[in-house]
N, C-alpha and C positions, 0 to 999 in steps of 0.2 A: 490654585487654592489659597484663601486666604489662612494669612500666618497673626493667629492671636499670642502675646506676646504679652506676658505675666510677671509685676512685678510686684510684690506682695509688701505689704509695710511690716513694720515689726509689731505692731498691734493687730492685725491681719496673722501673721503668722503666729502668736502667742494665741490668738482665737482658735485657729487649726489646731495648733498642737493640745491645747485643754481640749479641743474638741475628740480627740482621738485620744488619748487617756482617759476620760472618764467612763467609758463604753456605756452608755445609755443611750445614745441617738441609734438611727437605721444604718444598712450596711449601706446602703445608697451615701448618704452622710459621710461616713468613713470614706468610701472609695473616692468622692469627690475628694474630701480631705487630703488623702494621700496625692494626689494626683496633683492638686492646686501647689502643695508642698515643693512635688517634684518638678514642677514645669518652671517654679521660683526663676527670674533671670537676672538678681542682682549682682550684683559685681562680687558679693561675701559665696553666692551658692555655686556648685559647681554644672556644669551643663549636663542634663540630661533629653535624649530622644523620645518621641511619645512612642516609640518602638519599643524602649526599655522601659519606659514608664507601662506599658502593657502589658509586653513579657510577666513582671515583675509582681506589676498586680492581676494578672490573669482577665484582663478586660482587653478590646478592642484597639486598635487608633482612634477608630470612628467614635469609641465612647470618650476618650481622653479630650479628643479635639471639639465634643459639645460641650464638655465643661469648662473646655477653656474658653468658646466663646459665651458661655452662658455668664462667665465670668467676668470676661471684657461687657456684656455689655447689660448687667442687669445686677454686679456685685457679687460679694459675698453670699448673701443670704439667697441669691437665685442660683449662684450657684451650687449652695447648700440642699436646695431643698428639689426635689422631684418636679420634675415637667409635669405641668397637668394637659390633660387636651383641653384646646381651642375649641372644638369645635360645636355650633350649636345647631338643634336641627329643628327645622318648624314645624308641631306635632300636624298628623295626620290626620288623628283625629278627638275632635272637640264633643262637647255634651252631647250635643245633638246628635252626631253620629253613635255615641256611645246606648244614648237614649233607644235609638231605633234599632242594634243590635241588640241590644237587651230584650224588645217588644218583638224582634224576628226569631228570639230564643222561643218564647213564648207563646209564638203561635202554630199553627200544625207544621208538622213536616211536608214535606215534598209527599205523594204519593208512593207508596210503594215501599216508603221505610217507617219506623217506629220513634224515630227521633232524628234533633239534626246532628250531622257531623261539624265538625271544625270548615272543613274545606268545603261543604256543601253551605255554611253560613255566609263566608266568605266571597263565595263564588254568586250568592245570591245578593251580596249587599252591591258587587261591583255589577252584576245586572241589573237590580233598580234603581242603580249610580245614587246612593248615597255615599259612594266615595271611587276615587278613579280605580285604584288599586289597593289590596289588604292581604296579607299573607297568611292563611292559616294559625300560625304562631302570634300574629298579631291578633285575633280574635277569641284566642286562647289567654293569652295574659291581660286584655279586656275584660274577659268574664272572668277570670281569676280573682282578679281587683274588685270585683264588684259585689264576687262572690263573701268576700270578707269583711 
């Protein structure tokens, strides 16, 4: 496992320390704060374990040790501030698609029932393949949308 390794300037640690004093920031904030504090390795701070640094503040190893690396390699200020996700996903579905649900709202049911369902919309858009797959909940917060 890699060992990140915190040595905090003294303009760095006067930023911590008003940071934690004036209680307006998130606890996220705080707990980084303390943590960055206690991981300090300069020759003036005394050693502590990210075991006790844990303990102490009632968090993880695992969380100690993302803030330390979030701190080695992206600063103060990443380390300050909340992970966001990554990750992006490429929608499923566009106008078109949306277009043509809307117009299969619109037109009769199926035989035999009075209206359509969620899943019988669904299940009818991936049989005339206007789309590979669609989940009930996805054709529900499409007409939601549209509804409004």
């Amino acid at each position: 496992m890699i060992r990140y390794r915190i040595q905090l300037s003294k303009l760095e640690v006067d930023e911590l320390t008003s940071l934690i004093n004036k209680g307006s920031h998130t606890s996220h904030s705080f707990r980084a704060a303390y943590v960055l504090l206690n991981c300090d390795e300069w020759e003036y701070s005394h050693k502590v374990t990210n075991k006790q640094i844990g303990e102490v503040l009632q968090t993880g190893m695992r969380t100690v040790d993302r803030i330390r690396k979030r701190f080695v390699e992206g600063g103060l200020e990443a380390a300050l501030e909340r992970d966001t996700g990554k990750r992006v996903y490429a929608r499923k579905l566009d106008g078109d698609v949306e277009a043509r649900l809307v117009s299969l709202c619109c037109s009769e049911p199926p035989e035999g029932f009075d209206k359509w369902s969620l899943r019988m919309l669904a299940d009818k858009m991936v049989e005339l393949k206007y789309v590979e797959s669609i989940s009930y909940v996805s054709v529900r917060k499409l007409l939601k949308k549209k509804r409004t």
